[in-house]
Legacy VTK file of the C-alpha trace (Angstrom):
# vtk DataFile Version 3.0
C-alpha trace
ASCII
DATASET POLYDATA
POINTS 208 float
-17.377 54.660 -47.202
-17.630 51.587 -45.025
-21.020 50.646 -43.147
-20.572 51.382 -39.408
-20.603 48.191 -37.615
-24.385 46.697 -36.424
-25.320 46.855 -32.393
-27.453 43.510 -31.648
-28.681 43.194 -28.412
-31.642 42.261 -26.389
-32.996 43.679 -23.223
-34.929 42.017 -20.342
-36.422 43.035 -16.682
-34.673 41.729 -13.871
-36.491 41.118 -10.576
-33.183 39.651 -8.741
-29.924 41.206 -9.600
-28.157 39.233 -7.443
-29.590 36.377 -8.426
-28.815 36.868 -11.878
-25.190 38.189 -11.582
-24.632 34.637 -9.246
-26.108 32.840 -12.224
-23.712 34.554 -15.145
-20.898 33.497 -13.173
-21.942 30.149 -12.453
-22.231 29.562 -16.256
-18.444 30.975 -16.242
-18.696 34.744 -16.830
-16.070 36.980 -16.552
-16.245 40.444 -15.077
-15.054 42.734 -17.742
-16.271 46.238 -15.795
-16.893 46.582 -12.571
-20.035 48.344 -11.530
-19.803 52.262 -12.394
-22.113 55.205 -12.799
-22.370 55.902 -15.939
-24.289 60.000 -17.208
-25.123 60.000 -20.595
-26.655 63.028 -22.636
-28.508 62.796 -25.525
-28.142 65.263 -28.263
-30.545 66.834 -30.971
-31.582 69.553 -33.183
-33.959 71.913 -31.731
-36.488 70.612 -34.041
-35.926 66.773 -33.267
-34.608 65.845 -36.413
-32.744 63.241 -35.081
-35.277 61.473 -32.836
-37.536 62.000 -35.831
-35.383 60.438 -37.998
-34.937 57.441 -35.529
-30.977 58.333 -34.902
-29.268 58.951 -31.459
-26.483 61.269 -30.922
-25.403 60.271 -27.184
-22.336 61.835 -25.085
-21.524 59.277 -21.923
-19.091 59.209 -19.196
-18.380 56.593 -16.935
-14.621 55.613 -16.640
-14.393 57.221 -19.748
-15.744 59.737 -22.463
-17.550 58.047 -25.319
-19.366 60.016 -28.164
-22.110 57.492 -30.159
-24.152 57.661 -33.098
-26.861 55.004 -33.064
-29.084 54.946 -36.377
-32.189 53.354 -37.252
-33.214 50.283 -35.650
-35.138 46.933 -36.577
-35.878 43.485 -34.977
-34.369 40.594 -36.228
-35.661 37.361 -34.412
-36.369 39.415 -31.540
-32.902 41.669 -31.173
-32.679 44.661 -31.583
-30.239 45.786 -34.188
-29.036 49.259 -35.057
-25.976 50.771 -36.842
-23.421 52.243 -34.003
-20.149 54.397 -34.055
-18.520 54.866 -30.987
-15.316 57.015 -30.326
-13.346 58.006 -26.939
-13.062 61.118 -26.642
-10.350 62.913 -23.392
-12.984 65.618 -22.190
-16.548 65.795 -21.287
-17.189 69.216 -21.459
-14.863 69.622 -24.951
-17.611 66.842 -26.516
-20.335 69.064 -25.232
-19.134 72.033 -27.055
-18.247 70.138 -30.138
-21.679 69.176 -30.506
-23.510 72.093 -28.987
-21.265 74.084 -31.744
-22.910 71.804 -34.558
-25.770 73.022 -33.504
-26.981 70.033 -31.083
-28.694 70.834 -27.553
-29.186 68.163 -24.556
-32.351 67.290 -24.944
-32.275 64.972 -21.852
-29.948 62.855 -19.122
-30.423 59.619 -17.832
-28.381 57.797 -15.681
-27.451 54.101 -14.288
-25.236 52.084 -13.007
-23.609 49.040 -14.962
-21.890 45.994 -14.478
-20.507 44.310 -17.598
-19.212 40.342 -17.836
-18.636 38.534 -21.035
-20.375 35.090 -21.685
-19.809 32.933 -24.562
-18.243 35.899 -26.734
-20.834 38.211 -25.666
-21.381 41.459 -23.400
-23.527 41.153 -20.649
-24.536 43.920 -18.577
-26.463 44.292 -15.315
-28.259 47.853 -15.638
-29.434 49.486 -12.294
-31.436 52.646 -13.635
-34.000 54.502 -10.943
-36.773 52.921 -12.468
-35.492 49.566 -12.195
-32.657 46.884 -13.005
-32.758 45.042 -16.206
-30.015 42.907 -18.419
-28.633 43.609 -21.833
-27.192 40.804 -23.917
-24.828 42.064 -26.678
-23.670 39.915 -29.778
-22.393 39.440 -33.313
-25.273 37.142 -34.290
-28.773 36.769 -33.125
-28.605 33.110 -32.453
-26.012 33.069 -29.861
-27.796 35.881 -28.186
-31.378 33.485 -28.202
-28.471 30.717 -27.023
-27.178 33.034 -23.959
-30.247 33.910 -22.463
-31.830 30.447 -22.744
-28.669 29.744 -20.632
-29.363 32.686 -18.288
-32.729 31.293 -17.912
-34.308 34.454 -19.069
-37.676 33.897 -20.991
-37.880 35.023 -24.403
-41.214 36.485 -24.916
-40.454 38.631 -21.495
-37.990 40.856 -23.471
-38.065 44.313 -23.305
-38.502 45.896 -27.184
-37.520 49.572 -25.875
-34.765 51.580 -25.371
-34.424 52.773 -21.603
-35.070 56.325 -22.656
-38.281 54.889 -24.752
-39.672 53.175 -21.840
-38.525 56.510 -19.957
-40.931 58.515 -22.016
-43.643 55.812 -22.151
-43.958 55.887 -17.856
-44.013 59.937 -17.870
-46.978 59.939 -20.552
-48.879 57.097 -18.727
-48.046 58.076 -15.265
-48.455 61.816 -15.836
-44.638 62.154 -14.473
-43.063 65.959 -14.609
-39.689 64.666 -14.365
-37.406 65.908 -17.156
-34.883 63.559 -16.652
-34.036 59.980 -16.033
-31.638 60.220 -12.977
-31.781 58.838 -9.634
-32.081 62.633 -8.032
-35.346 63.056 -9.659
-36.417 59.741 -9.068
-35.928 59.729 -5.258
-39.571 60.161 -4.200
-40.540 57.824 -6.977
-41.226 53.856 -6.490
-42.452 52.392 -9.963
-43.346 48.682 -10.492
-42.886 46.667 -13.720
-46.831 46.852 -14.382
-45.830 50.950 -14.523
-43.364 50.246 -16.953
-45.451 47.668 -19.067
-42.441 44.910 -18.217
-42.894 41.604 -17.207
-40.151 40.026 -15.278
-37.944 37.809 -17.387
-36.672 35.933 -14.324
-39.517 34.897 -13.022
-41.043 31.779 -14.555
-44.761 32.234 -12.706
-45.314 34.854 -14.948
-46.073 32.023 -18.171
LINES 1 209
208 0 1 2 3 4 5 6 7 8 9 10 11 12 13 14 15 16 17 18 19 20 21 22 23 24 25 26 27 28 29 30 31 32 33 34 35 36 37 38 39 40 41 42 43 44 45 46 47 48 49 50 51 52 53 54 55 56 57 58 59 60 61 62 63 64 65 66 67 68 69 70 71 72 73 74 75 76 77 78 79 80 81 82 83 84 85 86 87 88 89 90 91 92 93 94 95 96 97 98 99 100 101 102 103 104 105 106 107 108 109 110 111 112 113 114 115 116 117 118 119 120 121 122 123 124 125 126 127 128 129 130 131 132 133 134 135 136 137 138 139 140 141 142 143 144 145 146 147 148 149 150 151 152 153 154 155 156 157 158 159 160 161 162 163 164 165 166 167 168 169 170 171 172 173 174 175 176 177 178 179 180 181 182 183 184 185 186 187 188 189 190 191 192 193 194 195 196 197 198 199 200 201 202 203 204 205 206 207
């Protein structure tokens, strides 16, 4: 059987969007997606065996249906990297009682909104979630990635070592949230600043 294909990627908090999606196309970006909701549900075994395992089972729609199956991860010169299968599936609901017939619940939702370009062979994403906006930088090799954001002018040791559901879980323990979810209904009375999330800005050079 072959290996599924490795996810590399690195994550930073953004301070100015706009700022940042102005620079990515100044550096000749190319919009690949344009911004879209996107509801994603993450699946497990009523006894976590999957989060205790360090695997994600994730069900997503946006413009369109995708079923992933992220396994464990480790950092390599600062990216992230993780096996990942991906597969489109036509219905929502028919994914949900796939899994939920395996024997999977939702264990949790989070939302956001994304923008994607592509920069120098890579995916770039602007991420709009309702505890902030942040960048993803997605590659083949974690060189070009460290070549990418030096050209986004992002700073290195700013980056962001956590999944969004991680730091999700991380601001309800430390904040003493009741909020079951990550989506932007249940985060409407909510205003969180990067100190809540543990973030520094990677835009914003006054910080080193």
């Amino acid at each position: 059987m072959n290996k599924p294909p490795l996810e590399k990627e690195v994550k930073f908090y953004l301070t100015d969007l706009a700022g940042y999606a102005e620079r990515l196309r100044s550096l000749g970006a190319s919009l690949t997606q344009p911004r879209v909701k996107e509801i994603n549900f993450r699946f497990d075994t009523p006894d976590s065996t999957l989060a205790r395992s360090g695997v994600a089972l994730r069900l997503r729609q946006d413009r369109r249906v995708i079923l992933t199956l992220k396994g464990a991860s480790s950092t390599v010169d600062g990216v992230r990297v993780r096996p990942e299968v991906e597969v489109v599936l036509d219905d929502l609901q028919n994914g949900r009682a796939i899994l939920e017939g395996l024997g999977y619940n939702i264990v949790v939702c989070y939302e956001k909104w994304r923008t994607t370009y592509q920069l120098m062979g890579m995916e770039v994403t602007l991420d709009e979630l309702p505890y902030g906006t942040f960048t993803e930088i997605e590659g083949t090799d974690t060189e070009t990635i460290h070549q990418a954001a030096s050209a986004l002018g992002l700073m290195w040791k700013a980056r962001v070592p956590y999944s969004y559901l991680e730091l999700f879980a991380q601001v309800k323990r430390d904040l003493g949230l009741s909020v079951r979810n990550l989506t932007f209904q249940e985060f409407k009375n909510i205003s969180l600043a990067y100190t809540d999330l543990g973030v520094i800005p990677a835009d914003v050079h006054t910080y080193f």
